[in-house]
C-alpha positions in Angstrom: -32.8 -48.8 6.8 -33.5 -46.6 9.3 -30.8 -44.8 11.5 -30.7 -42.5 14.0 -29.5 -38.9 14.1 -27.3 -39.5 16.8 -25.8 -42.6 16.0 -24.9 -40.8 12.1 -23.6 -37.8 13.9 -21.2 -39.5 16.4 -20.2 -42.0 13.7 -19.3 -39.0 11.3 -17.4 -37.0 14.1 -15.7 -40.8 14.9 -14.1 -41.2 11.7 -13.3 -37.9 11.2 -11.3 -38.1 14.2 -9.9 -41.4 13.3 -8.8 -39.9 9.8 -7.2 -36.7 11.5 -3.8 -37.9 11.8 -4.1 -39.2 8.1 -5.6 -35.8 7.2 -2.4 -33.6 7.9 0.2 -36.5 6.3 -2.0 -36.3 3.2 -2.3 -32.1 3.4 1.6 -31.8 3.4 1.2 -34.1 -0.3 -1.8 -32.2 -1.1 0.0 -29.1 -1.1 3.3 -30.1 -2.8 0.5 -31.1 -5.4 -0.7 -27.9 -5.8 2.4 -26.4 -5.9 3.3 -28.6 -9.1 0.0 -28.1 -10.8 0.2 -24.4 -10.6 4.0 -24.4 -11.9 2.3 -26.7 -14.8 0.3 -24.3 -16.0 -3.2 -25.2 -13.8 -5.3 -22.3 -12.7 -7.1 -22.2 -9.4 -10.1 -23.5 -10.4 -8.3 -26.4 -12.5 -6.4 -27.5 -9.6 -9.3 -27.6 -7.3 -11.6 -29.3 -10.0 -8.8 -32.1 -9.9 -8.7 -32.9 -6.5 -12.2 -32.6 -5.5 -13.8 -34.6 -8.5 -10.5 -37.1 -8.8 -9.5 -37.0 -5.1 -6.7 -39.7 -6.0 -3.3 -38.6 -5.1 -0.7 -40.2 -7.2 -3.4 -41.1 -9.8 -3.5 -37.1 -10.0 0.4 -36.6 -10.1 0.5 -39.0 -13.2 -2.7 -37.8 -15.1 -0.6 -34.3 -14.5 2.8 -35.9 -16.1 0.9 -36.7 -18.3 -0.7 -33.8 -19.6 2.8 -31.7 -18.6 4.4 -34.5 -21.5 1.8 -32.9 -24.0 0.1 -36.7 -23.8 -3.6 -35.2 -24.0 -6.1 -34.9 -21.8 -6.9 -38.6 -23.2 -4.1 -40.7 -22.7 -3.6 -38.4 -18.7 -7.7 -40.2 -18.3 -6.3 -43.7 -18.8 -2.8 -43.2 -16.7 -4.7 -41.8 -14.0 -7.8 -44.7 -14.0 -5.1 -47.3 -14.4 -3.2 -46.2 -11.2 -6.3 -46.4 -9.1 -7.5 -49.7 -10.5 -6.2 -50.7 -6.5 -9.8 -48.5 -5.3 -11.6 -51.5 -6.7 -10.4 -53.7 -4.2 -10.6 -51.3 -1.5 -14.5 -50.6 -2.4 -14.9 -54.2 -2.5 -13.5 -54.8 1.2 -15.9 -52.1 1.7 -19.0 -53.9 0.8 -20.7 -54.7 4.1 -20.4 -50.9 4.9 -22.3 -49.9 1.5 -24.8 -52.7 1.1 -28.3 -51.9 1.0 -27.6 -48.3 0.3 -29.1 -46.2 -1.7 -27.7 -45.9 -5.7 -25.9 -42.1 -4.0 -24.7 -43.0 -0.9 -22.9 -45.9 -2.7 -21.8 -43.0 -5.2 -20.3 -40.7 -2.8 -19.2 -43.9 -0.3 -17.1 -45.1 -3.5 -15.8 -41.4 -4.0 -14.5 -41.2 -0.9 -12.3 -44.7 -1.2 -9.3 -44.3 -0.5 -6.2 -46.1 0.8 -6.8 -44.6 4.1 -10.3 -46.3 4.6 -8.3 -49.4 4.7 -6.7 -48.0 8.0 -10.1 -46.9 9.4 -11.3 -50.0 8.4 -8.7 -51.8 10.9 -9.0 -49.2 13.5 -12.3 -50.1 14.2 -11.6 -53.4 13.6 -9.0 -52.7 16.9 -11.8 -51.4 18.3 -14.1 -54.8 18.2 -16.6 -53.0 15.8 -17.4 -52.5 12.1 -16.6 -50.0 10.3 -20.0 -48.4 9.5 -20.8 -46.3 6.3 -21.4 -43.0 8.0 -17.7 -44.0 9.8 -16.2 -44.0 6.6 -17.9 -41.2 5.1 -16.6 -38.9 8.2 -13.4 -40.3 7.3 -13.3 -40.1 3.8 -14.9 -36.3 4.1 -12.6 -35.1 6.3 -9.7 -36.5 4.2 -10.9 -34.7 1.0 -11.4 -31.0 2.9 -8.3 -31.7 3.7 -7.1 -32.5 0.3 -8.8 -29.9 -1.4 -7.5 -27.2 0.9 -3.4 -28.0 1.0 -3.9 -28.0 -2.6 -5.3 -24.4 -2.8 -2.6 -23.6 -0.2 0.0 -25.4 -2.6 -1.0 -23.4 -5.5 -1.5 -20.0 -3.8 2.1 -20.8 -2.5 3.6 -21.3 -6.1 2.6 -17.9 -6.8 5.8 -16.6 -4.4 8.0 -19.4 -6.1 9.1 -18.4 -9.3 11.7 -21.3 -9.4 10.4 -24.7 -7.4 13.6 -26.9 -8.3 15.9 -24.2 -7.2 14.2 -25.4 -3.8 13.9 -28.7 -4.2 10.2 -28.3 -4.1 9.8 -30.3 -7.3 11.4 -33.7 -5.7 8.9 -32.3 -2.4 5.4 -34.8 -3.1 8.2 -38.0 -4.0 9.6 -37.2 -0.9 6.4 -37.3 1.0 4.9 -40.3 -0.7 7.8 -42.6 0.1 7.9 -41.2 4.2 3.8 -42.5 3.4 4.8 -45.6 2.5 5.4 -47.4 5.7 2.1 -46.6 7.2 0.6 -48.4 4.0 2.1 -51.5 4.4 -0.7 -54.1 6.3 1.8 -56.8 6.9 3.8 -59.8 5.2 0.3 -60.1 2.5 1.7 -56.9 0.6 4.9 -58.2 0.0 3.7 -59.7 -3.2 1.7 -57.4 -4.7 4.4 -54.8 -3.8 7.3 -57.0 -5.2 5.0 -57.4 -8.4 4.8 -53.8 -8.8 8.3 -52.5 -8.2 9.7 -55.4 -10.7 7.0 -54.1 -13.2 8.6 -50.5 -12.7 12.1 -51.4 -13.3 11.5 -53.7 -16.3 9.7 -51.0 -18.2 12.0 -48.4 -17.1 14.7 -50.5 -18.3 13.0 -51.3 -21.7 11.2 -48.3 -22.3 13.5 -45.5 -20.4 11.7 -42.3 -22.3 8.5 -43.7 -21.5 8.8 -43.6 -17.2 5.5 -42.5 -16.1 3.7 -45.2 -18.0 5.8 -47.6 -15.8 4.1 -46.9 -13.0 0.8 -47.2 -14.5 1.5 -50.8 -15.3 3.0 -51.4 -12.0 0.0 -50.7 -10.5 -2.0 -52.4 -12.5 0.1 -55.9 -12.0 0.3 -55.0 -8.3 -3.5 -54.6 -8.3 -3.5 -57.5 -9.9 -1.7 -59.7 -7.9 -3.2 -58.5 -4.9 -6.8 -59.6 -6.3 -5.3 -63.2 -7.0 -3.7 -63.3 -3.2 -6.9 -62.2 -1.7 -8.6 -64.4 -3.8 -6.3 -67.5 -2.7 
């Protein structure tokens, strides 16, 4: 597959551009992340091994409850895989983008997954084109600098705040995922999935009230589930 220089570079600066708006929503979470990992204990380079090598948002905050909870590093691996089982069906939407690639494009390509490519996806889908692989990867690049950074901001910042819930600051990334939300939501075909998963919360909540965060792992594994049998359908 051969591509020109021009086309990758103006399809790299396209989806960064595209991803911009998406960038500075994720970089206020990002640093209310970092802020929380640093009060947990994390050192600098901890917090910025985390997000660059699992770039995955809430799969981060729980893998962090996790390890907060005195789980083990272990048992924070599985909570944080199990919340981003959804990244399997985002890749796989993504196939026509990374087909025919070779085995490290398709590596970094699948690194770079993330809800957001859904939205690029549909963007250029407004636009009457494909979303091409070097499209995503601008995206997906400029979303992870932008990741990486606010959390480096987020745990230089915690260094001033002796006392985060005296602020407030510890409800801060809950906050910002739920004012997320709405731009996540595709249309009347999440309402399943989503149902699935907040039902799953409750239930295990209810049953298993000492035992919250590993609620929302198996909401989002029914969720992820049930959107895999809808798509399927």
């Amino acid at each position: 597959m051969k591509e020109t220089e021009g086309r990758v570079r103006s399809d790299l600066a396209l989806g960064a551009r595209d991803m911009l708006p998406m960038a500075l929503a994720a970089a206020t979470y990002g640093t209310a992340f970092g802020l929380l990992a640093s009060q947990s204990g994390f050192d600098l380079s901890q917090a910025f091994g985390m997000s660059a090598l699992v770039f995955g948002g809430s799969a981060q905050l729980i893998a962090l409850d996790q390890l907060t909870a005195g789980a083990g590093v272990a048992a924070a691996i599985l909570a944080g895989a199990a919340l981003n089982m959804r990244i399997l069906l985002i890749t796989a939407s993504m196939r026509n983008a990374l087909a025919a690639r070779p085995w490290w494009q398709i590596v970094l390509g699948v690194h770079l997954a993330t809800d957001a490519s859904v939205a690029l996806m549909q963007t250029a889908k407004n636009r009457g084109a494909l979303a091409s692989y070097w499209y995503l990867f601008g995206g997906g690049a400029a979303l992870l600098a932008a990741w990486i950074a606010s959390t480096m901001v987020g745990a230089l910042l915690s260094q001033g705040i002796p006392d985060p819930t005296r602020y407030g600051l510890d409800f801060a990334i809950v906050a910002v995922f739920v004012a997320l939300l709405p731009g996540l939501w595709r249309g009347r075909e999440d309402l399943w999935p989503w149902a699935v998963a907040v039902v799953t919360v409750v239930t295990f909540i209810y049953v298993f009230p000492t035992q919250a965060g590993w609620g929302l792992v198996c909401g989002a594994v029914m969720g992820a589930v049930a959107a895999g049998v809808s798509h399927a359908r």
